[in-house]
C-alpha positions as CSV (number, residue, x, y, z in Angstrom):
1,X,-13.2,-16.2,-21.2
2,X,-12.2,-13.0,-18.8
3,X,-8.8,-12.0,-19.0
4,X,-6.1,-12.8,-16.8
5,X,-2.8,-11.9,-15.6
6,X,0.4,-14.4,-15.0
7,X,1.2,-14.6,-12.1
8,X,4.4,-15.2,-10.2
9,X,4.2,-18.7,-9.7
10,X,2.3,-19.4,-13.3
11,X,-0.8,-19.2,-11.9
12,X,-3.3,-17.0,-14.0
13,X,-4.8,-14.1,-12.1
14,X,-8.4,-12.8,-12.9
15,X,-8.0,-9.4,-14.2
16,X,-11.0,-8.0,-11.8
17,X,-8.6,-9.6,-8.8
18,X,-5.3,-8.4,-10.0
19,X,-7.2,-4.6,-9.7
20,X,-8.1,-5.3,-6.5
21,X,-5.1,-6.0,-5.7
22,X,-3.6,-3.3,-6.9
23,X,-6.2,-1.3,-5.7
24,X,-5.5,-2.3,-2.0
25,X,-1.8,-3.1,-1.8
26,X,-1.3,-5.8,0.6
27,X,1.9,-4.1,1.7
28,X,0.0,-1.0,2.7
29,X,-2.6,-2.7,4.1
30,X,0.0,-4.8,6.8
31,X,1.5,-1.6,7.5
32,X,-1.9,0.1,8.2
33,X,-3.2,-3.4,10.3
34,X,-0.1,-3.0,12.2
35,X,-0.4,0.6,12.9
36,X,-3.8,0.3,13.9
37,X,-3.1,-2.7,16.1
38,X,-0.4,-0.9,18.0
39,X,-3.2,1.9,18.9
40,X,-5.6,-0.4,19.8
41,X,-3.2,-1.8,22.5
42,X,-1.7,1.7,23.8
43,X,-5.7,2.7,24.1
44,X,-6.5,-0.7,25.7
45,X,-4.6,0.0,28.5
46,X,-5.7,4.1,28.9
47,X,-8.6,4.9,30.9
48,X,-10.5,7.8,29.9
49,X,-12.2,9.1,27.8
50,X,-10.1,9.9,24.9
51,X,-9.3,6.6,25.0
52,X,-12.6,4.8,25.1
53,X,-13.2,7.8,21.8
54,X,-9.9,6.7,19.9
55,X,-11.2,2.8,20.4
56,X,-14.9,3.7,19.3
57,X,-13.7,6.0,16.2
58,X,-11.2,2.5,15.2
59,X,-14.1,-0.1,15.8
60,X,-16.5,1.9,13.5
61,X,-14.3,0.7,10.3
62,X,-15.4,-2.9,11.0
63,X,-19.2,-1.9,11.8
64,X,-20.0,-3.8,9.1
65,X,-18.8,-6.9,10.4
66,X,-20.9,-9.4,12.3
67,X,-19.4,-9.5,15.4
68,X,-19.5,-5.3,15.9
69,X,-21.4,-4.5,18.8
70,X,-23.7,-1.6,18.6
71,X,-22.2,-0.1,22.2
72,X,-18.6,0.3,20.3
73,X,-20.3,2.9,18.1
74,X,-18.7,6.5,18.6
């Protein structure tokens, strides 16, 4: 049996997950998703080219994902 963590509510936590957790704080991560949301609509409604650049150079972090489209690459 893996080890585990209690959690808040009594639940046990798998050790692996609490380290991901901790790992990727979910209050950093909100503050980064917001962050990067905000760009993505001050960009969305630039023209130019440092614009379509700063969109490009935020949609490669999600290449991975299937709905990327090869076009977004920077």
């Amino acid at each position: 049996m893996s080890e585990a963590i209690l959690g808040e509510d009594a639940d046990d936590v798998p050790f692996p997950l609490a380290l991901h957790i901790a790992r990727h704080d979910p209050a950093r991560t909100l503050r980064q998703t917001s962050v990067l949301r905000d760009r993505v609509n001050l960009w969305s409604k630039m023209a130019g080219t440092h614009a379509r650049t700063c969109l490009r150079a935020i949609a490669a972090i999600y290449a991975d994902h299937p709905d990327y489209q090869p076009e977004w690459r920077p």
